[in-house]
N, C-alpha and C positions, 0 to 999 in steps of 0.2 A: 905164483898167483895165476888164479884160472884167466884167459884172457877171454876177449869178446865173442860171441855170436856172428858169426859175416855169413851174409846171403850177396851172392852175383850175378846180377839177369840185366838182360838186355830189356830197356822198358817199352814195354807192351802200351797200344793206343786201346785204352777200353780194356781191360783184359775181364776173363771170365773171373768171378770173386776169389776161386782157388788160388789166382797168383798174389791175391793179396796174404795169405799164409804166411808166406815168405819173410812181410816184413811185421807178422806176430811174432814170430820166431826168433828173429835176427833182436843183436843189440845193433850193429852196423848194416844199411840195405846197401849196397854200391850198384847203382846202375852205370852196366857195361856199355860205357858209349864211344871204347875207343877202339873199338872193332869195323869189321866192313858193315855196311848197312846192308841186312836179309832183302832181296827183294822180294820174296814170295815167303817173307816171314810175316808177323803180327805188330811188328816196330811203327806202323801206317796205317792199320789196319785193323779191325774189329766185327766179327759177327754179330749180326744184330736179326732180329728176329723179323722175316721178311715180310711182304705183300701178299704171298701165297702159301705154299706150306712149308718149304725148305728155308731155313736161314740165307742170308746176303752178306757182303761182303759190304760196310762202308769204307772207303776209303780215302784218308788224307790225299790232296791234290800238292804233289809235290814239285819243284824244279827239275829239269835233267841233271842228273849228275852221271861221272864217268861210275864204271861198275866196283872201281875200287874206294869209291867213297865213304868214309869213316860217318857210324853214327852222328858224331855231335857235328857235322859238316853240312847235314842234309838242311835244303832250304825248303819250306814251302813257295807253291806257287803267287805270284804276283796278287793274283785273284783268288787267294783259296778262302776268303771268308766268302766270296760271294758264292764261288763253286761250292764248298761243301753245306750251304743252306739248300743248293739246289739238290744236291743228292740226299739231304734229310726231308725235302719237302713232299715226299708220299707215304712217309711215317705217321702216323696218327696217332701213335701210343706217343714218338717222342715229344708231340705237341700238346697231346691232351696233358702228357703226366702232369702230378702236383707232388708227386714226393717232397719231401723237405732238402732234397737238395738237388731237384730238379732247377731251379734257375738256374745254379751256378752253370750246372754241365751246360745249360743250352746259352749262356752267357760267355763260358769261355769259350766253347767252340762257334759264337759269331766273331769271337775275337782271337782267333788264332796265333798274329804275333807271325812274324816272318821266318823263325828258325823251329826247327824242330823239336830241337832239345827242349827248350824252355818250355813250349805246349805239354810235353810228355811230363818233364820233371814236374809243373804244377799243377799237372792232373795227378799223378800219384802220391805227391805231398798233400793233396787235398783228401785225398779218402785215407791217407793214413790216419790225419787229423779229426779227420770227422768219425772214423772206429776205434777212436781212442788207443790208438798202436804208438809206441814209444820211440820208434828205431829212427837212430840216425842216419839221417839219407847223405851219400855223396855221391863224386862221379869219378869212375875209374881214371878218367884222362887227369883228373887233379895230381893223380899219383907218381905222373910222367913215365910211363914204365918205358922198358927198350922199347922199340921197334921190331925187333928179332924175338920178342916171345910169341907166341902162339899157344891156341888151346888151353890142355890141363896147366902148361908152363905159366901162363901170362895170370887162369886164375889163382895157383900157388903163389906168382909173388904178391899179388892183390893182399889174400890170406897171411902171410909174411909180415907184410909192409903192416899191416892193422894189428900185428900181436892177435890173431885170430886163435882160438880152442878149439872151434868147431866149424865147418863150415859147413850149408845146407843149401841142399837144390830142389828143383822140381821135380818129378818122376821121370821124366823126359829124358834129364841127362845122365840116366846110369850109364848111357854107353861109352858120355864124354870122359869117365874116369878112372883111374885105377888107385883100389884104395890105399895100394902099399907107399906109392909114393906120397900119399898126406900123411900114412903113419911114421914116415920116415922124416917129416917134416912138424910132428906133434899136433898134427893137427887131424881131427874127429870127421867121417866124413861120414853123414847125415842123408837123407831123403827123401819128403815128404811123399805119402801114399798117394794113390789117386785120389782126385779130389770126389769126395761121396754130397757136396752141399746143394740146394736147389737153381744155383743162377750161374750158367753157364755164358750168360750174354750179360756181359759186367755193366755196358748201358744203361740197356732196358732197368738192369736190377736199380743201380742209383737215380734213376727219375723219379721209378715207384715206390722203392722200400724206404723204410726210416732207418738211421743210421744202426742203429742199438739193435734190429734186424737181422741186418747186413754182417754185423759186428760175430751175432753168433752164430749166424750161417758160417762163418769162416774159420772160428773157435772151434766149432764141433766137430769140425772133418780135417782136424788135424792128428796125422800120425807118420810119426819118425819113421821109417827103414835103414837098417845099414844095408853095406855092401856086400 
């Protein structure tokens, strides 16, 4: 029996539309939360189209944590709903927007919620739901894995553990794999092209666009690579 589709990414704040591919693709999405948290990654953070002519960085106002802090661990700050209306309040595109699903976004992020995870996971369940995408979301920490896997290891038994056929990534991480070890474990390894669609700043795009938009911006510039 063929088994499932599994896609495994660390969840992105905002991400650019392309990473929502991922979970057209996927029967199973796993957001990888039980890794160290990137500090100079996009797990906090989102490009957004700035004041001047280069893009900006927004960014989540998060607690200190020590450098080895696991995803689902990370807290936001005491004040981060107050702090990050301040850093969205010289946006004018995100206050004018009227998209159709411009409230929520500006709705959930005055209510942030004190942990990270939950901000992240139900901003990505919302646009799956709203581009009419099918895939089952969970979170890798459910799975308890060891403690001793690392990398290609820890995503293999993710793929394992779900009865997975195929697994697919980003362009990104050709470099994290090798495909003989998924052939050795029957499982298909997959990788979507560069993203070719128009909305680079995943924001901006859900303020303005209408879902059904969105939906085939995302549809269109999908193409598999192998290894």
């Amino acid at each position: 029996m063929t088994g499932p589709v599994v896609a495994v990414m660390q969840p992105y704040f905002y991400p650019y539309m392309g990473y929502y591919r991922l979970m057209a693709c996927a029967d199973i999405f796993v957001i990888f939360d039980c890794v160290q948290f990137p500090r100079r990654g996009r797990v906090h953070r989102t490009e957004i189209p700035g004041t001047k002519v280069q893009p900006e960085w927004l960014t989540l106002p998060l607690k200190r944590a020590d450098r080895h802090t696991l995803i689902k661990t990370i807290q936001l700050s005491s004040q981060a709903d107050k702090l990050l209306q301040e850093r969205l309040a010289g946006y004018g595109w995100y206050h004018s927007a009227n998209g159709p699903l411009a409230e929520w976004v500006r709705r959930n992020l005055q209510e942030p919620g004190e942990s990270l995870l939950p901000l992240l996971t139900r901003q990505l369940a919302f646009v799956r739901d709203q581009l009419g995408f099918t895939c089952k979301i969970i979170h890798s920490s459910q799975l308890e894995l060891e403690a001793e896997l690392r990398g290609q290891d820890r995503v293999l038994e993710i793929v394992r553990r779900l009865g997975a056929s195929t697994y697919i990534n980003s362009p990104g991480g050709k470099h994290l794999y090798n495909n003989e070890m998924f052939e050795k474990s029957g499982v298909a390894l997959q990788f979507l092209s560069t993203y070719s669609g128009q909305h680079r700043h995943g924001m901006k795009a859900l303020v303005s666009e209408a879902p059904e938009r969105l939906r085939e911006d995302v549809l269109s510039s999908i193409d598999m690579e192998t290894m």
